[in-house]
Structure formats: structure tokens, C-alpha cells
N, C-alpha and C positions, 0 to 999 in steps of 0.2 A: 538359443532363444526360446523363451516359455511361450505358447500362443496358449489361450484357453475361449474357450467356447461361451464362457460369461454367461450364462443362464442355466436355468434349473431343465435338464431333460431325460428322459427315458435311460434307463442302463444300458442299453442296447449304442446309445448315443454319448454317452462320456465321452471327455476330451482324451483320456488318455488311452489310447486303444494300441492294438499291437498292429504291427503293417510289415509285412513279408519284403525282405530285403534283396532279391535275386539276384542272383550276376548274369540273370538269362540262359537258361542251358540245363539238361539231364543234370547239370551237378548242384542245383538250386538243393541249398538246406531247406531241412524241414523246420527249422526255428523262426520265429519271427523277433524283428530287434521292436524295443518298444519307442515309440514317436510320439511325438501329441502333433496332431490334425491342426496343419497350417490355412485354419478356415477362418473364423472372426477371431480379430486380433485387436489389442489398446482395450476399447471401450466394450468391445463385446457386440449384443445382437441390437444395444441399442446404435450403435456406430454403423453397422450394418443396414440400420432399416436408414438412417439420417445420412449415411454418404454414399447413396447407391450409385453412383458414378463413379468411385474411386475404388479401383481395384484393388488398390493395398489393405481396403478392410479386409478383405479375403483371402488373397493371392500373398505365398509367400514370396521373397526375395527370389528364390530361385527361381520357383514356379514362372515369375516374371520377368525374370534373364530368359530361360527357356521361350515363354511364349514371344517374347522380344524378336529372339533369333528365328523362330517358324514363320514370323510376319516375314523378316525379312525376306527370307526363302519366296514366301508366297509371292511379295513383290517381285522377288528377281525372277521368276518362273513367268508371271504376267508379263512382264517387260519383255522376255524374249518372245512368249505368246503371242501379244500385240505388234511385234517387230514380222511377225510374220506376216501379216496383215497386209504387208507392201507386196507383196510377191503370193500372196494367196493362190492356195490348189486350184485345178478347172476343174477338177473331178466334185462334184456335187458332194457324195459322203465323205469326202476329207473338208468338205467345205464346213459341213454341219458338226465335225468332230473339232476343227478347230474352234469354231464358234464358241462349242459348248463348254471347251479348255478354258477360255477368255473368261466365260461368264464361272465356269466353278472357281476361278483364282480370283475372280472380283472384289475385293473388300467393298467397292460405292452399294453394292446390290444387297447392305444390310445396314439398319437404322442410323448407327452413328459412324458408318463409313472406315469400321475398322474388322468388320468379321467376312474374309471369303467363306464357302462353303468347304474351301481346302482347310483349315483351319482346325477341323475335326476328321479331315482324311487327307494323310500325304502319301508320295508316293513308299518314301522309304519306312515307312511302318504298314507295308502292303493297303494303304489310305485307309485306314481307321489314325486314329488317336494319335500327333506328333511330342505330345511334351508328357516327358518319365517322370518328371516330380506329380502332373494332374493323375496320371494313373497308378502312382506310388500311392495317391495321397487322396485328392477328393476323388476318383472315378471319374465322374460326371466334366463335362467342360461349360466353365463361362460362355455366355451368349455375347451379341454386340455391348447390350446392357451388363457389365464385365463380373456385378453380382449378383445375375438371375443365374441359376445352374437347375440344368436338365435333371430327371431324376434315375437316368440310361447312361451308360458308354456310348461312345460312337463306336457306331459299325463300319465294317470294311464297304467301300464299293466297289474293291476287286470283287469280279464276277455275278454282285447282286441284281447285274443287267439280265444275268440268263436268269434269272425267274420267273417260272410262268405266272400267269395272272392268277389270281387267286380265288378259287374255286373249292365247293365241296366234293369230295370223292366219297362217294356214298360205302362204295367196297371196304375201303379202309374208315370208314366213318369218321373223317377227319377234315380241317381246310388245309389248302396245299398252296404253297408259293405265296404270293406278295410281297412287298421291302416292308425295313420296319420292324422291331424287336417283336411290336404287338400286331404285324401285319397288315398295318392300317394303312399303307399305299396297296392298293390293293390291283389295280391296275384296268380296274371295268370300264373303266371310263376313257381311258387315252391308248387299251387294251396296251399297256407299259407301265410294269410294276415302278420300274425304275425313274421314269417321266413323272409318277404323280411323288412318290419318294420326294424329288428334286423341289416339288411344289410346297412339300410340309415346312422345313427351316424359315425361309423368306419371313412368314408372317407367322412362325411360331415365337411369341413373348418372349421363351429362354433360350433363343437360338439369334438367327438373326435380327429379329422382331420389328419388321414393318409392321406399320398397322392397317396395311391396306395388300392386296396382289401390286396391284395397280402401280404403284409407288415402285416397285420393280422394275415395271415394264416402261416409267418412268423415268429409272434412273438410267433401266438400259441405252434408254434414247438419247442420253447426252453421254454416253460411252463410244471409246475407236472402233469398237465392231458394230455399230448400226450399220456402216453402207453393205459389210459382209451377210448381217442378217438380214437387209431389206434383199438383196441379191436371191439368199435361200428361202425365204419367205414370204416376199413380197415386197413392193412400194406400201403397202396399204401396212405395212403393221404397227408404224409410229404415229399413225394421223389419227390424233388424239385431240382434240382440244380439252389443253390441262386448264384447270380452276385457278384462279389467280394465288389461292395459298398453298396452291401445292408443294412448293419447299417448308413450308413451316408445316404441314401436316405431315411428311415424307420424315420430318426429323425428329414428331413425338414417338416415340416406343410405344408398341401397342401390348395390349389391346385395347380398340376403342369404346371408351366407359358402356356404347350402348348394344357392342357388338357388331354394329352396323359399320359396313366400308364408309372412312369417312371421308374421301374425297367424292365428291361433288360432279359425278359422268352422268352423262344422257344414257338412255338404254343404249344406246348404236355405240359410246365410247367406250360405256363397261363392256360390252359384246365384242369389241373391238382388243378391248385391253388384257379381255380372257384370253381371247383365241392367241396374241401374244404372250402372254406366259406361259401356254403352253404350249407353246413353240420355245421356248425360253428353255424348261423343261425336255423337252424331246430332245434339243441341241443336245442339254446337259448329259440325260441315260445314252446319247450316241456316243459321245467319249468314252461315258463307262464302259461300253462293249468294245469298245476299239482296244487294240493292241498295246498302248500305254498302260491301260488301268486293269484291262485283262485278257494278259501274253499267253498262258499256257508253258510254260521257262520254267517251270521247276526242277530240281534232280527226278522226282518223281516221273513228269513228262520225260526228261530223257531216258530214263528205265522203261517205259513203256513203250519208247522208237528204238531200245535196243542199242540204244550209245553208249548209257555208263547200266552200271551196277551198285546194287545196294550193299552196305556194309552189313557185317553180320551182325552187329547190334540191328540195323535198322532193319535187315530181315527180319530178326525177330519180332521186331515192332509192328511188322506189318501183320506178321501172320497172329498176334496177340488180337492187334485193333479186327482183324476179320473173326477172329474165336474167342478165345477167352475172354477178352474185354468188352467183347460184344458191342464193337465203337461204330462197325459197320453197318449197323442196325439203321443208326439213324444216321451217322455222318455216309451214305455211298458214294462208295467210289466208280458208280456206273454200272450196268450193264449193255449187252446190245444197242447200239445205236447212242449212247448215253455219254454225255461229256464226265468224264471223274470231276464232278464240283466239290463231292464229301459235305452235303448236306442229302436228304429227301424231302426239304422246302416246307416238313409240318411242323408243330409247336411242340415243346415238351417242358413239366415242371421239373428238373434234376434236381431242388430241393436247396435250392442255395440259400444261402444266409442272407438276411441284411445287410447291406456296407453303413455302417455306422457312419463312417467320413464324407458322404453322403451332401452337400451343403443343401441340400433339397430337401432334409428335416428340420432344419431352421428357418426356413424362408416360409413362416404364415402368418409374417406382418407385414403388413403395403410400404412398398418402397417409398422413394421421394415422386415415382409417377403413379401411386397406386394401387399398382400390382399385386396383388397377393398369390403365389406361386402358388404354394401348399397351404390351403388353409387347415389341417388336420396336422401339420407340424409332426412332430414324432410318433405321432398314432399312425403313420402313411403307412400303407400295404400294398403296393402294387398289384394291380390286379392284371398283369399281364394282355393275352390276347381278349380276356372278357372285357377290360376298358372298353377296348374299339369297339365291338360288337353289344354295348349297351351304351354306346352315341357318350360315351366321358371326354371328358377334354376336347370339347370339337374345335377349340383354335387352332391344336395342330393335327389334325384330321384332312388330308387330302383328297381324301375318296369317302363316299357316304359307304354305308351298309346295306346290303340287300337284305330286306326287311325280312324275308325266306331265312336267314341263318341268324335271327334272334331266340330261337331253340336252341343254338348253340352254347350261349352262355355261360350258363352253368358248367361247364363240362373244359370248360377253355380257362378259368380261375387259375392265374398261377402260373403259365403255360405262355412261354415265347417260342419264339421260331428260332427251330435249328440252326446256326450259322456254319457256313463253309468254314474246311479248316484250312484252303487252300490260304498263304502266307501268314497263317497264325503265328509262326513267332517268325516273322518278317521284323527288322530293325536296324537301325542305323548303327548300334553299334553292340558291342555285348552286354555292357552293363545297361544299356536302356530297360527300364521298365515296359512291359506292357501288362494292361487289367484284362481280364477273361470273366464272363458273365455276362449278365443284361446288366447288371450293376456296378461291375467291375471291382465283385469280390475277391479275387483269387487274381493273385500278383504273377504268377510262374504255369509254365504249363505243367510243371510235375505237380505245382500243389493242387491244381485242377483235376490231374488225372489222379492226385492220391485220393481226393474227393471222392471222385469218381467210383472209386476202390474200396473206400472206408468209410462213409457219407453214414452208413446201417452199423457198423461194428465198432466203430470208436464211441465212448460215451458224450455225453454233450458238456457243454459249456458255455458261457458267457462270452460275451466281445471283449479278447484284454485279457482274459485269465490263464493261466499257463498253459502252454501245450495245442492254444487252439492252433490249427492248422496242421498240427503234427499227429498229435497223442489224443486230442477232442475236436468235434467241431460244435457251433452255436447250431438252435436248432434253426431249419429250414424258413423262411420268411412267411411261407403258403406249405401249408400242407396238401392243400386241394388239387387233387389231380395230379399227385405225386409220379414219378414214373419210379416203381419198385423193381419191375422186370428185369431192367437193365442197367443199373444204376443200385448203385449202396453196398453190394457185399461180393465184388468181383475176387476176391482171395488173388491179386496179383503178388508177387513179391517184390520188393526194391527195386530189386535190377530188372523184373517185367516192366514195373511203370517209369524207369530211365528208357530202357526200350522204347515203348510207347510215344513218348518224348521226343527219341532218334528220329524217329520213324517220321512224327508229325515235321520237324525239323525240315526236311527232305519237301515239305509241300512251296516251299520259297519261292517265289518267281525271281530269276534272275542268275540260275544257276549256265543257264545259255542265253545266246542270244538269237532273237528272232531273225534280224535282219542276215545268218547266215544261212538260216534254213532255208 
């Protein structure tokens, strides 16, 4: 079936682009099969802006079988969630770990009562990103509103709980930790990267998009875990007096035309209804750190207790990633005192391309509420960590800026935050898709790590033209604050960057189990 993109846009943006076909694994070809971008379909972008409810402008067939099946999952995992709820822990932190389980599989807790926060993190894709056709294809994932799309991958939230708060380090003249591609959970405020994280979706437009906190804490209140949360929290957290159109306000998609919260609290109900979502929030980053979302079970961990041993492919792979490949630069795997996360929590620009299948380049005409996502359409550039830190996008902004690191700016252009590579190719099955990037350009971990390798020595090329991913790549989206040092001309060979690959492989959680240790 033909889909076309129906309007006139940038080359970078053509419908027919190339898209890496992996079977998941060291043995990923370097060829890419050619697809056209299952994004506006029939009528094009004018169908697009006119049935912004109907998922099938966007989503393909499969795409929607896929998302179909993760709903369900979602629901079957809450059901058992909620079933606990009879028999609830006495122990306090397993009280708050459950909670926060309830409230991340929630679908009620986003506008139109169909997106949990699991929805862009499960467990069996190490909780980032569940459906291989959205990461084959557009990157980015639908919001409750099913044709707003983010203009990010979702991130993992294995392990994004242990990130410190995010601070300048003056030695290394750099910011360090926070959640968030562009590190804009920052964590100053609830002193929990992870807690204010939890706070951005709810009321971000292309995610879950209340258009209120409030409407949240709201919805939570006629959910089966209030007597569990009033128990951890208090009596005091639901005594709200809600406004009489609170359901009709709770079920507009925001954001509200004037930016302003638009339900209708007294100071004492708004002050009331913060301090509950962020508690809402805290439940959520408690789970993250818990056991479930982040075990410690990889082969890697077991080679470190001295149980199993690494194979000599993935030997080699290790001793590349510390040397030659120079991967332990920025991904560490610990020192003293140190958990191996395989991040150091700062930003860096590794010069990635655009993702052209992107639906986030089409989106800068107001929906049927509105909305206009992108107003700069295919002109968009990501401006990385400098968004946050020049106050851009503040609807989904959890955390304000400390006006002390607006000198940063400049220097941050281009520049996301390192992600752990702990369950990087975590998946359900082998031929699953997963996207790598902040944009989810790069389909496979070898074509990432051949990036990595070749990013400076291959010539360039266009989106779609022969060879890219293999023999060229497109140029870099942001030049600015490029990282040269470490990145672009590592001289690895084939079977170094299959190594590599082994190696990362080995980070899985689930190679043991906790409950025998």
C-alpha cells in the first residue's frame, strides 16, 4: 500500500525514504530496504489537520494492530496491579511502589482516557518504546490526542531514577544528571529527577495532554487506589472542591488557549492539588527505582558476582568499548563506590541526522482543537539541551531553570543527555525493532555503533539516497557543539563494531533472577 505525505516539503522530508530493516542483533545488515513513511495517508496533511481524532490519518495498519496489542498488555498488567490492592503491603515503600505501578499503567490519567504513561515504556523493551512498526517508522509516539506526535523517542526508565539532580559541575564545566532528552526534569524542586520527569507527560499537549495538573489529581480521585494513596499520603489529599465542569474541562486536550490552569480552584485547592501530584509523581520515580523497573539481572551483573563469564566475542567488546571505541568515555561503567549505570549523566551532540519520518515536521497546522505543534514545520531544528535552558516549550517543562545557568546556552545547542545503555537492546523478540537516538534515527545497535565509527570518514548524503547508513551518512541535524573527540573516525573494523554490539547485548536485565539472590 502507497501512503504519501500529500504536501510539498523539505528533501530532508520526502515520503520515500530509506528505513533500516534489522533482525535485531550483531548480524543487522548494513543496507537499508526502501519504505514510504506510514504517516498521512488518503487525503494527506489536509485529512490530517481535519480528523485529528482518527488515528488512521497517521497510523498504519499494523502500527495499530501493534498499538492494539500493548493496550491490552497495559490493561492486563493494571488489572493484576489493582487486584492487589485487596491484600495490600504493610510495609510503607512497597505501599508507595505499588501505588506508583497503578498510576503508571493508568490510561484515566490522560485526556481521552486511552494513554498510560506505560504506553511509551514497557517492561519488555527494558520500558522505553513498545511498538516496532512506531520505531521502524515514525520514532516519535502518538499522544492521547492519537495525531499529535512528540518530536523525541521515548526513553528508558530503567534506571533513570538513579540520576542525581541536576547541577553544574564547574571542574568539568558541564550540567550533570536530570531526566529528559533535554534534561529539563531537573529535579531542584522535589530534589527527584525522576518525580518531576513523571510530572512533564500528564499536561504535555503531545503526550498525555490534560490541560490542567489538577485534572490528574482529579482523575486519580475516582480511581481504586485513592484509599491506598490517602493511607501513604494522607486523608487530606483528595479534599478538593472540584468546579462544577470539571469533567467537560478534564476532557478538552490542552493546552489552554490562554495558558492559564483552566479549572477554577481557590488558592488552598490549587495548593492542595500541587502537593497531590506531586505525590502522584514521587509514587511514580518510587517504582522506577524498585526492583521491577530497575533489577540489576543482566549477564553483565552476573560477570561482575563472578557467576557467568563473558564470551570472547563479548570480551572483546568490552575491552573495545573501554579503548579503542572510546564508549567509556561517556557511557561509565562505574568506578569506586559507583553503580555501572553506563551513562556520566552530561549531554553530548554525536551529530545525528534528522529522522525525516518524524510526524513532528508536519504538524504546524492547528488541529480540529487548535493545536499547532510545530509551527516552523520542516524548518524544525532541535535545539537540544539549549531549549530547556532558554525557558522554549514551557508546557512541557516540569522544572523551571535556575536563572545562574542561562550562560549556558550557547554551549548546550545540539546537546542531549547521555543515556544508559543498560537494556539497550532489551526486547521481546528478535525481529522487534528498536530506534536509538533522541530522535530515533538509527534502527539497529550496529548501525549506531557504525555511526559512531564512520559519522567523519564516510561522505555524506541525502535522506533516501543509496548507501546511506552503510557507505554515507546525511549530514548532522546541529553542528553546534559537535563532539569530534570521541565520535566520527574510531577506525573499528566489522567484526570490532559486531563485538561492540555482543558486548552491549550482555547489559539485558533478566539474564537472572533477583528473587534467588
Amino acid at each position: 500500500m502507497e501512503f504519501r505525505l500529500g504536501m510539498q516539503i523539505s528533501r530532508r522530508l520526502h515520503s520515500a525514504v530509506k528505513l533500516s530493516m534489522p533482525p535485531g542483533g550483531a548480524g543487522v545488515k548494513k543496507s537499508r530496504m526502501l519504505l514510504v513513511v506510514p504517516v498521512l495517508v488518503g487525503a494527506g496533511a489536509a485529512a490530517y489537520a481535519q480528523r485529528a481524532g482518527d488515528a488512521s490519518t497517521i497510523l498504519s495498519p499494523k502500527a495499530l494492530q501493534e498499538i492494539a496489542q500493548v493496550e491490552a498488555e497495559i490493561d492486563r498488567i493494571e488489572a493484576a496491579t489493582l487486584a492487589r490492592l485487596n491484600a495490600a503491603p504493610e510495609n510503607q515503600p512497597q505501599q508507595v511502589e505499588l501505588l506508583g505501578k497503578a498510576m503508571l499503567y493508568d490510561k484515566q490519567l490522560s485526556v481521552k482516557r486511552n494513554e498510560a504513561c506505560a504506553f511509551c515504556h514497557m517492561p519488555e523493551t527494558g520500558f522505553t518504546g513498545p511498538v516496532s512498526s512506531l520505531n521502524e517508522t515514525t520514532g516519535a509516539y502518538p499522544g492521547s490526542v492519537r495525531t499529535r506526535f512528540s518530536n523525541r523517542k521515548p526513553q528508558t526508565h530503567s534506571y533513570a531514577a538513579l540520576s542525581p539532580v541536576l547541577h553544574y559541575n564547574p571542574g568539568q564545566g558541564d550540567l550533570v544528571g536530570g531526566n529528559f532528552w533535554d534534561m529539563r526534569a531537573t529535579g531542584r524542586r522535589l530534589g527527584n529527577p525522576a518525580a518531576e520527569q513523571a510530572e512533564g507527560p500528564p499536561t504535555n499537549p503531545v503526550e498525555m495532554g490534560l490541560p490542567d495538573a489538577a485534572c490528574a489529581v482529579y482523575r486519580a480521585s475516582r480511581r481504586p487506589y485513592r484509599g491506598l494513596f490517602e493511607l501513604v499520603w494522607g486523608a487530606q489529599s483528595f479534599v478538593i472542591k472540584w468546579p462544577a465542569e470539571v469533567e467537560q474541562v478534564c476532557d478538552t486536550p490542552g493546552p489552554p488557549p490562554d495558558g492559564a490552569p483552566p479549572l477554577r480552584l481557590d488558592p488552598i485547592d490549587r495548593g492542595r492539588a500541587n502537593a497531590t501530584f506531586d505525590q502522584m509523581a514521587q509514587s511514580i520515580a518510587n517504582y522506577e527505582v524498585s526492583a521491577e523497573v530497575t533489577p540489576f539481572t543482566s549477564k553483565y551483573d552476573a560477570v561482575q558476582a563472578g557467576t557467568a563469564k563473558l564470551t570472547t566475542e563479548e570480551q572483546l567488546g568490552y575491552d573495545l568499548f573501554h579503548g579503542k571505541a572510546k564508549c567509556n568515555a561517556c557511557h561509565r561503567d562505574g568506578g569506586p563506590g559507583e553503580d555501572p549505570l553506563f551513562t556520566d549523566f552530561t549531554a553530548s551532540n554525536i551529530g545525528t541526522p534528522a529522522n525525516p519520518r518524524l510526524p513532528f515536521y508536519v504538524e504546524q497546522r492547528a488541529d480540529v482543537h487548535g493545536y499547532v505543534a510545530n509551527p516552523v514545520g520542516s524548518a524544525y531544528v532541535d535545539p537540544g539541551v539549549a531549549g530547556f535552558l532558554a525557558d522554549r516549550d514551557l508546557l512541557s517543562h516540569p522544572s523551571q531553570v535556575d536563572a545562574r545557568w542561562r550562560g549556558l546556552e550557547a554551549g548546550n545547542i545540539g546537546r542531549f543527555q547521555v543515556p544508559t545503555l543498560r537494556n539497550v537492546d532489551k526486547r521481546p523478540y528478535p525481529e522487534f525493532v528498536k530506534a536509538y537516538g533522541h530522535n530515533g534515527y538509527f534502527r539497529s545497535l550496529k548501525e549506531i555503533v557504525h555511526f559512531y565509527n564512520t559519522r567523519d570518514v564516510l561522505p555524506r548524503c541525502h535522506a533516501g539516497d543509496p548507501g546511506e547508513g552503510s557507505t554515507c551518512w546525511p549530514a548532522p541535524e546541529s553542528t553546534a557543539n559537535m563532539n569530534t573527540s570521541r565520535v566520527g573516525r574510531l577506525g573499528l573494523s566489522d567484526t570490532e563494531e559486531d563485538a561492540i554490539v555482543s558486548f552491549m547485548q550482555t547489559l539485558s536485565d533478566g539474564y537472572f533472577s533477583r528473587d534467588t539472590r
